[in-house]
C-alpha positions as CSV (number, residue, x, y, z in Angstrom):
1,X,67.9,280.8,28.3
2,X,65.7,280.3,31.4
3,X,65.2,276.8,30.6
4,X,69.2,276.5,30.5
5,X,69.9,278.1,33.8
6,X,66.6,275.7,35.7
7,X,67.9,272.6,34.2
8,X,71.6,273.2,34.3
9,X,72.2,269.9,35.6
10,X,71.2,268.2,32.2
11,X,74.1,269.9,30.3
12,X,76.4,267.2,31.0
13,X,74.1,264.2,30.4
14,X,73.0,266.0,26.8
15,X,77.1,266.3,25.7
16,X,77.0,262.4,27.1
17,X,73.9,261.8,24.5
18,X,76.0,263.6,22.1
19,X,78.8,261.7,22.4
20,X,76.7,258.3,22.7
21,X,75.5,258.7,19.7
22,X,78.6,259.5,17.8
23,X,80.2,256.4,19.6
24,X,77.5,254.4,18.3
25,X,77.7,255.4,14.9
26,X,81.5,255.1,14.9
27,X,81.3,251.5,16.4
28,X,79.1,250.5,13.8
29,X,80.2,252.5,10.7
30,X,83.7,253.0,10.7
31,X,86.3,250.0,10.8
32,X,89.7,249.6,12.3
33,X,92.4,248.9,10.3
34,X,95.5,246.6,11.3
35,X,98.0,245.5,9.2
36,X,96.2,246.6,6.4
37,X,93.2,244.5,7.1
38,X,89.7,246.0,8.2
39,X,88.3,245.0,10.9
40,X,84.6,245.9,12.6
41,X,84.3,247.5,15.9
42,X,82.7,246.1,18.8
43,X,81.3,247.6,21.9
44,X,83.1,246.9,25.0
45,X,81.9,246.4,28.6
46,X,83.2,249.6,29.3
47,X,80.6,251.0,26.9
48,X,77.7,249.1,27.4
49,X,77.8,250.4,31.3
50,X,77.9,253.8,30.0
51,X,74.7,253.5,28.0
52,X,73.0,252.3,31.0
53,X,74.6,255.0,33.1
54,X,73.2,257.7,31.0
55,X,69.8,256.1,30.4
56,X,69.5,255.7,34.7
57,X,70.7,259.0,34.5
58,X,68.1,260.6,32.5
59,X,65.2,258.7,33.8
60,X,66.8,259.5,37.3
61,X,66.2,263.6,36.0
62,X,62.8,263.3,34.8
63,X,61.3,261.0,37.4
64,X,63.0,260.6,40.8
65,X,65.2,264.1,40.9
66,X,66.0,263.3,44.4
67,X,68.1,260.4,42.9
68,X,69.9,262.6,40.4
69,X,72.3,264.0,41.7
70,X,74.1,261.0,43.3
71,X,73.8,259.0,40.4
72,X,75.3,262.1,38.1
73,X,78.0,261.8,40.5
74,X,79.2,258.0,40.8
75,X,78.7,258.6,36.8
76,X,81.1,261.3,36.8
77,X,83.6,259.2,38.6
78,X,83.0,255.9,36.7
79,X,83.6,257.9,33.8
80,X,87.2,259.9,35.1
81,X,88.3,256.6,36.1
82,X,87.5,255.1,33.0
83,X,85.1,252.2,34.2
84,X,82.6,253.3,31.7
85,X,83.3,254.8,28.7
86,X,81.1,256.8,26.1
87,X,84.1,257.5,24.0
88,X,84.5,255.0,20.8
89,X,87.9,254.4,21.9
90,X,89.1,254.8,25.6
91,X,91.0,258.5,25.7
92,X,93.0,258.8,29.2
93,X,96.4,259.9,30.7
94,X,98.2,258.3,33.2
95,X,100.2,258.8,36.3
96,X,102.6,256.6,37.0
97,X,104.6,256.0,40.5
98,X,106.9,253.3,40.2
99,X,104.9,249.9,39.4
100,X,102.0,251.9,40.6
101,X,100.0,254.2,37.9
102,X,96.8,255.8,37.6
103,X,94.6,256.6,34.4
104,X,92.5,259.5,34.1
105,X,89.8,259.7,31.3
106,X,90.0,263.0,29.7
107,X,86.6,263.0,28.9
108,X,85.8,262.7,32.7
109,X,88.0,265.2,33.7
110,X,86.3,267.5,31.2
111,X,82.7,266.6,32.3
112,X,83.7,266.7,36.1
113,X,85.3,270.3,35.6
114,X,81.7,271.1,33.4
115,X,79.8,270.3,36.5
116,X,81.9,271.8,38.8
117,X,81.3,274.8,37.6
118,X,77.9,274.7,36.6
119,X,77.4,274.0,40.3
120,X,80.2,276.4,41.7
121,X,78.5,277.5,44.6
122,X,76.9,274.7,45.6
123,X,80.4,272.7,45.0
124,X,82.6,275.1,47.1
125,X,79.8,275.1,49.7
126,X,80.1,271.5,49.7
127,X,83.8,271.6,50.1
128,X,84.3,274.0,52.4
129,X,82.0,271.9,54.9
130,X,83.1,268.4,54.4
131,X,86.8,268.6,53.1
132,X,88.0,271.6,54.1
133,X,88.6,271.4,58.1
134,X,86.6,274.2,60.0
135,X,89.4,276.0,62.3
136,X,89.3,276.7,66.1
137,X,87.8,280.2,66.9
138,X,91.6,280.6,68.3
139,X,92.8,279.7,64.8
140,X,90.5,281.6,63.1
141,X,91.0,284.7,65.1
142,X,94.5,284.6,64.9
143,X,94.2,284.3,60.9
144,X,92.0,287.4,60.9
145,X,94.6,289.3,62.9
146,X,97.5,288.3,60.6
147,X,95.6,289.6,57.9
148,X,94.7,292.8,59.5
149,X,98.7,292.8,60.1
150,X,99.3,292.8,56.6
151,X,96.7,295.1,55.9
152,X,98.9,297.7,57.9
153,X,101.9,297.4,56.7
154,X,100.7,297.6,53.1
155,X,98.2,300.5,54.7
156,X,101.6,301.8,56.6
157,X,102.4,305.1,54.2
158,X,98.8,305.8,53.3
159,X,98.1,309.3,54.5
160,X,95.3,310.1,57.5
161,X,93.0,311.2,54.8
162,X,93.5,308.2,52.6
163,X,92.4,306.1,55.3
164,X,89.5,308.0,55.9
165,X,88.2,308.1,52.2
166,X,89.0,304.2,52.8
167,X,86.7,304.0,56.1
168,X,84.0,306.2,54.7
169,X,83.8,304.0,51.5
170,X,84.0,300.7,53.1
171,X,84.6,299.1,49.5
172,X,87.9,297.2,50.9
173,X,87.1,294.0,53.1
174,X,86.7,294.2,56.8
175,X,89.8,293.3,57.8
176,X,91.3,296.2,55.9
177,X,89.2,298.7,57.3
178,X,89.8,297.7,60.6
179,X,93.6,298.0,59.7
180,X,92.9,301.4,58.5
181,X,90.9,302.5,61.5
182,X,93.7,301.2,63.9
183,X,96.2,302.9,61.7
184,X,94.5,306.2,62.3
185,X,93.8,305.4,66.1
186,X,98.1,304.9,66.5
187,X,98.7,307.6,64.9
188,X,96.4,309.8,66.8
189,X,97.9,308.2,69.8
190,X,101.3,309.1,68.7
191,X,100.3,312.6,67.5
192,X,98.5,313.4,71.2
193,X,101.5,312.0,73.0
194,X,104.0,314.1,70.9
195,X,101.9,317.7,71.8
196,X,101.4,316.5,75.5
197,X,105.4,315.7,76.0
């Protein structure tokens, strides 16, 4: 199990092994039929670039890890696009938009969503700092207070010593204990003001 969780990386290439090999042996052992007539496969361009791919790939792994990962990536996406393919036949869906369409290999999808979350971390990390736009302080303050809002009106009919369990605890998220805390703080505002008028 150890050796699974260093080496996680290498899941995907040994299902694309797998999957070579079956390929290969359907390519050269089982024929297509048309019309009745048998016919012998042949490997396609398409294939032929995905052997190389996983052989780079591998050697990439074993001997020049700094070159892995990139090359595990344009792989991934030669393969969802269905540039290479290490399927015997070439498995995709398509989106179509007018004249305009788009095919997606299913096996790429699958692989891509395998290493995704292989590498979940990493991936959102990755994400979060290059696609995902980093707000303003003003914007990101004013998201915090909006959820601090919503924290008190769900927080709203909560008793006092609800929301001091919930402060004592501090097993809710920050934004909801400062909620509760400035629940408490109106209240005792409101409470003082009522005795003193």
């Amino acid at each position: 199990m150890q050796f699974l969780r260093t080496n996680k990386n290498l899941l995907p290439l040994v299902l694309l092994a797998v999957v070579s090999v079956y390929t290969v042996l359907q390519v050269l052992t089982v024929p297509v039929y048309q019309d009745g007539e048998a016919y012998q496969r042949a490997f396609t361009l398409a294939h032929y670039g995905a052997f190389v791919a996983l052989l780079l790939n591998l050697l990439a792994y074993f001997f020049r890890r700094q070159l892995f990962k990139p090359l595990l990536l344009l792989t991934l996406a030669l393969t969802l696009l269905g540039i290479i393919n290490f399927l015997p036949d070439s498995v995709k869906f398509n989106f179509g938009f007018g004249d305009v369409g788009v095919g997606f290999s299913i096996l790429g999808l699958s692989l891509v969503l395998l290493y995704y979350f292989l590498n979940k971390p990493a991936a959102h990390a990755f994400i979060n700092q290059h696609i995902i736009p980093t707000p303003t302080p003003e914007k990101a303050s004013q998201r915090r207070r909006e959820s601090i809002d919503q924290f008190k009106k769900t927080f709203a009919r909560k008793s006092d010593e609800h929301l001091l369990l919930m402060l004592q605890g501090r097993k809710v998220v920050a934004a909801a204990l400062v909620a509760a805390q400035e629940l408490l703080q109106e209240r005792q505002a409101t409470t003082a003001g009522n005795s003193a008028g």
